[in-house]
ROBADREN-996562 format. One record per residue (C-alpha): residue number from 1; residue in one letter; x, y, z. Coordinates in nm, 2 decimals. Layout:
 pos code      u      v      w
 NUM    A      X      Y      Z
...
This chain:
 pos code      u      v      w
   1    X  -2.46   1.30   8.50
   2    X  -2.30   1.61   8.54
   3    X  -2.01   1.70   8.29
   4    X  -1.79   1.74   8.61
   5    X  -1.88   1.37   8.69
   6    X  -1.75   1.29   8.33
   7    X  -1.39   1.45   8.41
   8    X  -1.39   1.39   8.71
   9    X  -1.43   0.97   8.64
  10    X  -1.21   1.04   8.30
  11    X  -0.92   1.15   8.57
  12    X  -0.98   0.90   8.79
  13    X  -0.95   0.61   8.54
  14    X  -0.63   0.75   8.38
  15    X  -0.48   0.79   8.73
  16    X  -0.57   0.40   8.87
  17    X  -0.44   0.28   8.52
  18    X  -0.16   0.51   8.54
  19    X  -0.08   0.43   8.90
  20    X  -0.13   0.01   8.83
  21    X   0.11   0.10   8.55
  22    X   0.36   0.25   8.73
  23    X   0.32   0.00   9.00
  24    X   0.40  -0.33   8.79
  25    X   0.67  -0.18   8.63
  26    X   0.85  -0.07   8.96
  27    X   0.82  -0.37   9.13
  28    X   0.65  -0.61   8.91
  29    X   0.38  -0.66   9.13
  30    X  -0.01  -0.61   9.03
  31    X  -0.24  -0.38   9.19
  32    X  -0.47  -0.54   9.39
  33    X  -0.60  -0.38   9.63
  34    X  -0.72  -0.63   9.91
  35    X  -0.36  -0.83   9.85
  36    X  -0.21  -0.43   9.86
  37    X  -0.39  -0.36  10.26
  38    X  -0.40  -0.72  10.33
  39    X  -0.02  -0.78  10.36
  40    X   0.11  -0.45  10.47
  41    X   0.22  -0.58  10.80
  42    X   0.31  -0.90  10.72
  43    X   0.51  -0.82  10.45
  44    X   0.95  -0.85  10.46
  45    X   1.02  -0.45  10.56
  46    X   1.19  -0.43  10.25
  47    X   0.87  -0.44  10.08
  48    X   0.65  -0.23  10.30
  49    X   0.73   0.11  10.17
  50    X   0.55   0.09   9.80
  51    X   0.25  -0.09   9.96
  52    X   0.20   0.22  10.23
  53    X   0.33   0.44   9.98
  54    X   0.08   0.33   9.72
  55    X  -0.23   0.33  10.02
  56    X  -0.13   0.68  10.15
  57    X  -0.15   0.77   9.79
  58    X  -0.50   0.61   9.74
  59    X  -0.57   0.80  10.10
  60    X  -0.43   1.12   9.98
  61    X  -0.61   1.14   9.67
  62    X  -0.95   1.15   9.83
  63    X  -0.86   1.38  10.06
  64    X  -0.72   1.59   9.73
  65    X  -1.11   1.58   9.56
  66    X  -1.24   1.63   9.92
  67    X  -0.96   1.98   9.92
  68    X  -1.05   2.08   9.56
  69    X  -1.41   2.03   9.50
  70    X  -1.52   2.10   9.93
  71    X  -1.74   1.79   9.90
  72    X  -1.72   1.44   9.98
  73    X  -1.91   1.16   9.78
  74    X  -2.21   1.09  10.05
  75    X  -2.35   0.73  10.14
  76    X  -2.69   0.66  10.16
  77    X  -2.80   0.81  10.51
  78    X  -3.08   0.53  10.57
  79    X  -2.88   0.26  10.46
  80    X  -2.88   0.00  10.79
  81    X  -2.55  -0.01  10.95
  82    X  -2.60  -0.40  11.02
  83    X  -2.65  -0.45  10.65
  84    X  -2.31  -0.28  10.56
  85    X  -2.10  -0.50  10.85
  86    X  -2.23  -0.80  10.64
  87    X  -2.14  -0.67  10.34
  88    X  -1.82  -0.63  10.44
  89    X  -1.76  -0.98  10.57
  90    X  -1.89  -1.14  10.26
  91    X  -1.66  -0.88  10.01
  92    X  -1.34  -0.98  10.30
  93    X  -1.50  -1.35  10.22
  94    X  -1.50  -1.32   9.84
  95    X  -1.21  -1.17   9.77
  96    X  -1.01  -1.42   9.99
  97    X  -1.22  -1.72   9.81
  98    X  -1.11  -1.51   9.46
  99    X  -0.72  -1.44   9.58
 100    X  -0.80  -1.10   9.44
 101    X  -1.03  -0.81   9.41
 102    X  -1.19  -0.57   9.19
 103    X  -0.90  -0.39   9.12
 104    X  -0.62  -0.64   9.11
 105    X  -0.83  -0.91   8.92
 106    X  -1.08  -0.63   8.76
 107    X  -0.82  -0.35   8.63
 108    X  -0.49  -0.54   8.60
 109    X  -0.60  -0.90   8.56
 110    X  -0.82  -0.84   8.25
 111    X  -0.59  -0.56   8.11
 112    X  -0.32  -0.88   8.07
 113    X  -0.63  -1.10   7.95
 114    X  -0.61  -1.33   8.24
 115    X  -0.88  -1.58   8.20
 116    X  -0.89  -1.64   8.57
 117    X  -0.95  -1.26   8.62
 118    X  -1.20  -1.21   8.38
 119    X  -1.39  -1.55   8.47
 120    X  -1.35  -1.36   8.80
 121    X  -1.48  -1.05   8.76
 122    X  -1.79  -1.19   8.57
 123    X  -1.86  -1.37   8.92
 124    X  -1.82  -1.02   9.13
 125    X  -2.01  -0.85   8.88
 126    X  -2.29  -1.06   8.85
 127    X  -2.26  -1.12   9.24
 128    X  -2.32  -0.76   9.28
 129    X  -2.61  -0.75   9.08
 130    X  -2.80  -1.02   9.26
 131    X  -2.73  -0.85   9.57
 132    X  -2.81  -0.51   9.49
 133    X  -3.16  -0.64   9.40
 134    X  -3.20  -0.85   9.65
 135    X  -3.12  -0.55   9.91
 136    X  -3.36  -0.34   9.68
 137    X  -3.62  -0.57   9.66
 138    X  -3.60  -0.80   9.97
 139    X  -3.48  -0.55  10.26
 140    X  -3.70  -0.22  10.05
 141    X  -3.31  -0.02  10.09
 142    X  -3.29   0.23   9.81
């Protein structure tokens, strides 16, 4: 780890706390990021503008890091494209099952001390780690 990484994740944090902050106190809602994308259009119109405001912002900051530092964070280039499409069902899947994600039960549900988020977020967490080794171990995807 680089100490670039470190500021870089230290700036990162303080903005996604700063910006779940901000967002609850505006308009009371938490920051969960699948509820966030997930209702955008189905929304009342009064209430699209902070949930495109605040995924334009998540949108513009990559592209901010991407300006600044001339490099994108790469993904793996032999990981198998079938393999991701699944994964991306099952996380759609589980974070429908969990009325949440990372970030909404992760971030904002444990920073109230929600028992249902942090039960939650044990259950992603230790989800992720049985399926990072069984894509490791099973499918030989490093």
């Amino acid at each position: 780890m680089t100490n670039l990484a470190i500021y870089t994740s230290l700036a990162g944090g303080a903005l996604i706390g700063t910006s779940a902050a901000l967002l609850l106190w505006t308009t009371g809602r938490i920051a969960g990021i699948s509820n966030i994308a997930g209702n955008l259009f189905s929304a009342d119109p009064g209430k699209r503008w902070w949930r495109g405001l605040f995924l334009f912002g998540l949108i513009g900051g990559a592209a901010m890091y991407y300006a600044v530092l001339g490099h994108a964070p790469t993904a793996r280039a032999h990981f198998p494209s079938w393999l991701l499409a699944v994964a991306g069902l099952f996380v759609g899947f589980g974070t429908s099952l969990a009325n949440g994600c990372t970030s909404g039960h992760g971030v904002c549900g444990i920073g109230r001390l929600s028992t249902r988020s942090i039960a939650a977020t044990l259950i992603f967490l230790s989800t992720g780690i049985v399926t990072a080794m069984i894509v490791r171990h099973l499918f030989k995807v490093f």
